[in-house]
C-alpha positions in Angstrom: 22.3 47.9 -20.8 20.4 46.8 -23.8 22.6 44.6 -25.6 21.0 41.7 -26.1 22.6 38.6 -27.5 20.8 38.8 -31.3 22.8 42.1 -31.4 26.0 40.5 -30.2 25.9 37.4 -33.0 24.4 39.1 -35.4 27.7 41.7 -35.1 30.5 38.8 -34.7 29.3 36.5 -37.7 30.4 39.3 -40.3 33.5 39.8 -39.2 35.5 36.7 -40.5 33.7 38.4 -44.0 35.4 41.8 -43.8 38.8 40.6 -42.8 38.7 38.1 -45.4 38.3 41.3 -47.8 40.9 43.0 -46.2 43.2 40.2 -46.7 42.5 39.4 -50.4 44.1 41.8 -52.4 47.4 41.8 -51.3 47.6 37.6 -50.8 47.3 36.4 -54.2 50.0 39.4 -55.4 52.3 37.8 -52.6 51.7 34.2 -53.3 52.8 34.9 -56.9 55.9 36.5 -55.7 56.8 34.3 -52.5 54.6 30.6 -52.8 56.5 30.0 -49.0 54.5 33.5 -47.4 52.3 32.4 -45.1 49.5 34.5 -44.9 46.7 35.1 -41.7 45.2 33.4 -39.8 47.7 32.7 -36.9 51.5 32.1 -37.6 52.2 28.9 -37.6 53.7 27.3 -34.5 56.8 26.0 -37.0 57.7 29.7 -37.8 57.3 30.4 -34.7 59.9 28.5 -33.6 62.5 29.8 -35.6 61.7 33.9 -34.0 63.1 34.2 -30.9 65.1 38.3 -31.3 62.7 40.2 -33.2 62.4 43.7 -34.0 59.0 45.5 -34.3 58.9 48.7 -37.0 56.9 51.3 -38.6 56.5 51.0 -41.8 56.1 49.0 -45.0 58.5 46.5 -45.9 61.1 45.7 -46.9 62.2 49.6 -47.0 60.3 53.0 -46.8 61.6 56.0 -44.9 59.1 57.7 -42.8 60.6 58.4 -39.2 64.2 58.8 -37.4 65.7 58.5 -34.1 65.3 55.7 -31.7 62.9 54.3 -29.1 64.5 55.0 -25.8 61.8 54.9 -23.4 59.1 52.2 -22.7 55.8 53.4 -24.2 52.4 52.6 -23.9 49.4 51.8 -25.9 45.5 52.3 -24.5 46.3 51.2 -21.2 48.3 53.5 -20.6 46.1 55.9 -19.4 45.3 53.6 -17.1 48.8 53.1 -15.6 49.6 56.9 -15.7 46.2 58.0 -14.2 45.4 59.9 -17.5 41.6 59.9 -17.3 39.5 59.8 -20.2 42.0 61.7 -22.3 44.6 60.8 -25.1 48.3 60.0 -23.2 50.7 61.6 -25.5 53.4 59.7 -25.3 57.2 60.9 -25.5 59.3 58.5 -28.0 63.0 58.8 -27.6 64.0 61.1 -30.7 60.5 59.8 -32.7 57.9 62.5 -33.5 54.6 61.3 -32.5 53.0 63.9 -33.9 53.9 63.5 -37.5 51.0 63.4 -40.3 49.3 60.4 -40.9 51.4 58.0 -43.0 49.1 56.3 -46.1 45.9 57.3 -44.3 43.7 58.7 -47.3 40.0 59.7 -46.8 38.1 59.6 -49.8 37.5 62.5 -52.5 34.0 61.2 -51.7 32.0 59.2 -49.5 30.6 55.8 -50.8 27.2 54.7 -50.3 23.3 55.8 -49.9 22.5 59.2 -48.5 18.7 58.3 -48.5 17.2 60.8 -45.3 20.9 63.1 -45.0 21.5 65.9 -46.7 24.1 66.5 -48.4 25.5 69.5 -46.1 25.4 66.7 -43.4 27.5 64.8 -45.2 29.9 67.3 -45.5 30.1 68.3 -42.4 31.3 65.4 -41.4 34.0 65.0 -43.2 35.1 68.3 -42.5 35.2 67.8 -39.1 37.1 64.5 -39.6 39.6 66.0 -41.7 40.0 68.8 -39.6 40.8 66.1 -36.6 43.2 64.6 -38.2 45.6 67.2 -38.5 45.4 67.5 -34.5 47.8 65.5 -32.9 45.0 64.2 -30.3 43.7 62.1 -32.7 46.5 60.7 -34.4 46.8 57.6 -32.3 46.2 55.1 -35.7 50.3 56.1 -37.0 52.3 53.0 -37.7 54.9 54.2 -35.4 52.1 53.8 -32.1 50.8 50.6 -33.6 54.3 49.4 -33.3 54.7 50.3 -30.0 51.6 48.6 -29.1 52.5 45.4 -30.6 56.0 45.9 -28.6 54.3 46.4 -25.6 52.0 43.0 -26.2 55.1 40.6 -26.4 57.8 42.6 -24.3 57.2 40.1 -21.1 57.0 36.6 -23.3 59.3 34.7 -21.8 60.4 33.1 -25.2 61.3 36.6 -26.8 63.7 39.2 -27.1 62.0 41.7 -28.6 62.7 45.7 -29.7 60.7 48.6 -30.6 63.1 50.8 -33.6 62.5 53.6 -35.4 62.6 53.3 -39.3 65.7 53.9 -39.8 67.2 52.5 -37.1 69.4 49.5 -38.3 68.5 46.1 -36.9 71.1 44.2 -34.8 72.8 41.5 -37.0 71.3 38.6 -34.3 68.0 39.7 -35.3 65.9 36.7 -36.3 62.5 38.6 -38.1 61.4 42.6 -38.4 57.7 43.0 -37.7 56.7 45.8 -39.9 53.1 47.5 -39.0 51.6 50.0 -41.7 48.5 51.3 -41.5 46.9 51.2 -45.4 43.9 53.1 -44.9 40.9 54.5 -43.2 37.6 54.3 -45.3 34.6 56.1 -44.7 31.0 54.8 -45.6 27.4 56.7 -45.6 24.8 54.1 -45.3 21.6 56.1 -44.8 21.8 58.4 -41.9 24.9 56.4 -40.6 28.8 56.6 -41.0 30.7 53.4 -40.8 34.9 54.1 -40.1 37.2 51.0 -41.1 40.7 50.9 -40.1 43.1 48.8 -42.1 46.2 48.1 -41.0 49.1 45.4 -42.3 52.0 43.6 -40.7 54.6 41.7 -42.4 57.2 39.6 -40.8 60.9 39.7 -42.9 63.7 37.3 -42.0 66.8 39.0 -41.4 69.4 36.4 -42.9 67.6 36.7 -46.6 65.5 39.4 -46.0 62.2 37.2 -47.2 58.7 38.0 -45.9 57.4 35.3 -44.1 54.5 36.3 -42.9 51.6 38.5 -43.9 48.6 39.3 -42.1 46.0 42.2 -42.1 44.0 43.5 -39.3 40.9 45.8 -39.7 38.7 47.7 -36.7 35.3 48.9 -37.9 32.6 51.1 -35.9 29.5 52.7 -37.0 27.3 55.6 -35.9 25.4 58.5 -37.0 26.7 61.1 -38.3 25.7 63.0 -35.6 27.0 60.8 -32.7 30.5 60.7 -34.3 31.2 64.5 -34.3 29.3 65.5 -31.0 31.1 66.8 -27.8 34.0 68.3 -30.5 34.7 64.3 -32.2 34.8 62.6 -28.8 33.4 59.1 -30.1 35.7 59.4 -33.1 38.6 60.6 -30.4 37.3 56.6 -28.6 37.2 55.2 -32.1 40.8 56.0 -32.8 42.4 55.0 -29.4 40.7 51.8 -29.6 41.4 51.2 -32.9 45.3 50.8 -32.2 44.7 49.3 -29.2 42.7 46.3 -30.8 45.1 46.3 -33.8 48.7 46.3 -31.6 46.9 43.1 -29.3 46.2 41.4 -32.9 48.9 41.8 -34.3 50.8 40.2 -31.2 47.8 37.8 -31.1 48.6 36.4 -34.5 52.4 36.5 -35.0 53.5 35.5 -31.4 50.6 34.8 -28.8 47.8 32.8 -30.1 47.2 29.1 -28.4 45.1 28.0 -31.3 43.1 26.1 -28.6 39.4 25.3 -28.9 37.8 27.0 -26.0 34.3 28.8 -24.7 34.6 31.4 -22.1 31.5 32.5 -20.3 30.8 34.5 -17.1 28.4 33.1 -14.3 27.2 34.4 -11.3 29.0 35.0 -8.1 27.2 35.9 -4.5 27.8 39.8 -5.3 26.8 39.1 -8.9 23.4 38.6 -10.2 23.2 37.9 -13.9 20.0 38.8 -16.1 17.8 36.2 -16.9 17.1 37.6 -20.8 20.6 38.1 -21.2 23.1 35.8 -19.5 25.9 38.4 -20.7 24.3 41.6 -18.6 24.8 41.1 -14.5 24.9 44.0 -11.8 26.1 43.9 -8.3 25.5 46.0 -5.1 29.0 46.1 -4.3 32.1 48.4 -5.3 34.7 45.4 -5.7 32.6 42.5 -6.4 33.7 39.5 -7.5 33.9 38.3 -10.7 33.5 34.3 -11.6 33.8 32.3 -15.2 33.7 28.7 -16.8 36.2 27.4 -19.1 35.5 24.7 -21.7 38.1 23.2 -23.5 36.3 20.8 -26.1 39.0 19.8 -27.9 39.4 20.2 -31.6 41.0 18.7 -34.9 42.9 21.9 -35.2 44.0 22.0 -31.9 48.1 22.2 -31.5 49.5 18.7 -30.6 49.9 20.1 -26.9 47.0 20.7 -26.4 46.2 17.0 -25.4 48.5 17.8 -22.4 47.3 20.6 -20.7 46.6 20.4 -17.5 44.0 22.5 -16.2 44.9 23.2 -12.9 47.6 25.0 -14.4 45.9 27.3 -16.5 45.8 31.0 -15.8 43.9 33.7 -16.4 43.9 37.9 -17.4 41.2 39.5 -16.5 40.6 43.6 -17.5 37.5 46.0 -16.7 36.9 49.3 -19.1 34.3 51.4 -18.4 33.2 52.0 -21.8 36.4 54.5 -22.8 39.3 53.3 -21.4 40.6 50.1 -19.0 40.1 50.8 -15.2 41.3 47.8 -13.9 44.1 45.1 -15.0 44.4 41.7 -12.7 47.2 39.1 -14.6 48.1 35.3 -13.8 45.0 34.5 -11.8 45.0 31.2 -10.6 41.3 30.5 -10.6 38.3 30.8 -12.3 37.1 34.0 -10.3 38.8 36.9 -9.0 37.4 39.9 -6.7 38.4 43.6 -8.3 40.5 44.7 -5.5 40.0 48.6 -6.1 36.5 50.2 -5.7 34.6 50.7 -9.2 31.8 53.6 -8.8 28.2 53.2 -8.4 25.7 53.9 -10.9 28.3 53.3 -13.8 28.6 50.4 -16.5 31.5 48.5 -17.1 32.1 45.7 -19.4 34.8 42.9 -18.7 36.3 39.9 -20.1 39.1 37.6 -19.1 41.6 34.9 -21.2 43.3 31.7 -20.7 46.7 31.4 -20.5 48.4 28.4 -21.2 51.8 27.8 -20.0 53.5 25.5 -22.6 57.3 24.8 -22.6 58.1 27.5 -20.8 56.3 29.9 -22.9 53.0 31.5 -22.5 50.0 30.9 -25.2 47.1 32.9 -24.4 43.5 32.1 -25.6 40.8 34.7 -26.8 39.2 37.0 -24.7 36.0 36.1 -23.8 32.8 37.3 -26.0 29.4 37.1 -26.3 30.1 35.7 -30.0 31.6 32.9 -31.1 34.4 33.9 -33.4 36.6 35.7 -31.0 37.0 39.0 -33.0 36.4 42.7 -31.7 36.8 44.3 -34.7 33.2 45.0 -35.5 31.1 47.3 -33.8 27.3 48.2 -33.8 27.0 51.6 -32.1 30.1 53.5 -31.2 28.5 55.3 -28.6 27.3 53.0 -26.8 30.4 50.8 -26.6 33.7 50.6 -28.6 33.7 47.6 -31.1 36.2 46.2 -28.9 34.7 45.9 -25.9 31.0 45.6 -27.1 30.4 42.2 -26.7 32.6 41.6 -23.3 30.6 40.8 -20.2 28.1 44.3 -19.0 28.4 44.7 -15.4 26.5 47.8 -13.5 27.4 48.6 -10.6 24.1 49.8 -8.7 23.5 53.5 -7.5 24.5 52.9 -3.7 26.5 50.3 -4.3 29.3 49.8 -1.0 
């Protein structure tokens, strides 16, 4: 537990960087093409609007053939394992008449790896990507395909009360009533040496086509980065690359939903605070421990109000505001609590002692009878958990979400 809050900024305020470079050489191209494409951040609550049957696909668009069949049964992304009492192992999950398993569509490591190798040899470096190559021919690690991305983005809006959404195969046709197609495609993975150190990006785009003249709409693209040594990645047969990939589509399917469909566009801040079972560090507001197996969890909401702010926003009432709240411990989600009605919950299944956990909750704003939902709380101030600073140690995701340590002896 020695994440301290320099570590924490210092990792959030380079994010809005890399995704701006992930998003730049495909705008200008589509602007050219389309000057109505909107492009990330957030869809635009107008566009919204018009999306209520929507179809989510692998794939590029508007047309690339990659997979068949149909998605007949409900899938599931990271949590999963969660929900099926998988463990800390990979839930393969069974798609209708879709192969799961199939190669990795447009994922491309380098001929070579880019930067320094300053203090590794180059055998090291080789080894490495060996054994990365040699993963990802093993269906156990194939978990960044567009065909689970989509799934996960399907499994993100499936319950918004505003949508009628479905999960197809490629080559599935889309219902006439359709409104838009989602189309996920992962474009790359990219390896970097720097030093003794590998850093793993994961780009992946999603483009939103309207059915009745097949325009894009929409474009957007979502990255996940993590670094470690070389070393760290490839130890206990790729276990923290194994983390890396599972988290990587799970961060990538909630962003995707985030920005097409979900996001509030509210100014907020989100930060935990003590409870009577939790005691919070005073170097690092951000690290707290408790004594007790279900302890309970508090937070503070600010809503300061903003120029950007949507013109509801001036109407919410915050009595009415609910929260999700989720606990990982530092591989997967343990624990899932949704629609709390106040600004503190206690975990109502027993966490084990002499473990760290990391939590964070969101806002959800009922609006119209639809639900907006705000960003999950961070230590930084951009929102993002697509940059990490130690794989393993903590998944980018979840690395600057609220530590909690439950004590040895805790009851």
């Amino acid at each position: 537990m020695q994440n301290g809050e320099s570590d924490r900024t210092s990792r959030t305020r380079i994010a809005p960087l890399v995704l701006g470079v992930a998003l730049a050489a495909g705008v200008v191209c589509a602007q050219q093409q389309n000057p109505l494409l909107e492009t990330g951040p957030p869809m635009s609550e107008a566009l919204r609007s018009t999306i209520k049957k929507v179809v989510i696909k692998p794939g590029l668009s508007p047309a690339e053939e990659e997979v068949g069949g149909t998605y007949k049964k409900e899938t599931y992304g990271l949590e999963g394992g969660m929900v099926a009492g998988a463990g800390g192992t990979v839930m393969n999950t069974q798609v209708g008449g879709v192969n799961v398993a199939v190669p990795i569509p447009i994922l491309q490591l380098p001929a070579m790896l880019a930067g320094g190798i300053a203090g590794v040899t180059q055998k090291e470096i080789q080894d490495f990507r060996d054994a990365l190559t040699e993963d990802l021919a093993q269906a156990s690690s194939q978990q960044i395909v567009n065909d689970k991305i989509a799934a996960d983005v399907y499994n993100e809006i499936r319950t918004s009360p505003s949508l009628e959404p479905d999960v197809f195969a490629r080559e599935t046709q889309v219902p006439a009533a359709t409104d838009a197609v989602v189309y996920v495609s992962v474009k790359e993975l990219f390896l970097h040496v720097e030093k003794n150190e590998a850093v793993i990006t994961a780009t992946v785009d999603a483009t939103v086509t309207r059915l009745s003249d097949e325009k894009d709409v929409y474009r957007t693209a979502v990255i996940y980065q993590d670094r470690d040594t070389l070393s760290n990645w490839t130890e206990n047969d790729n276990a923290v690359w194994h983390d890396y990939a599972n988290f990587a589509r799970h961060y990538v399917g909630r962003e995707i939903a985030n920005l097409v469909f979900e996001s509030a566009g509210v100014a907020q801040t989100l930060r935990p605070v003590r409870t009577g079972d939790v005691k919070v560090s005073k170097d690092d507001p951000w690290d707290a421990s408790s004594k007790k197996l279900s302890p309970t969890l508090a937070w503070e909401l600010d809503l300061p109000g903003g120029d950007d702010d949507p013109a509801w926003a001036g109407t919410i009432d915050e009595s009415n505001i609910y929260y999700d709240l989720e606990i990982y411990d530092l591989r997967q989600p343990v624990y899932s609590a949704r629609r709390i009605p106040d600004p503190r919950h206690t975990v109502t299944a027993q966490l084990e002692s002499c473990r760290d956990y990391r939590w964070s909750v969101r806002p959800v704003y009922h609006v119209n009878g639809d639900d907006k939902y705000g960003p999950w709380m961070r230590s930084g101030t951009n929102g993002n958990g697509n940059i990490g600073v130690k794989a393993s140690e903590a998944p980018a995701y979840i690395y600057d979400f609220a530590s909690l340590e439950i004590r040895c002896g805790a009851k």
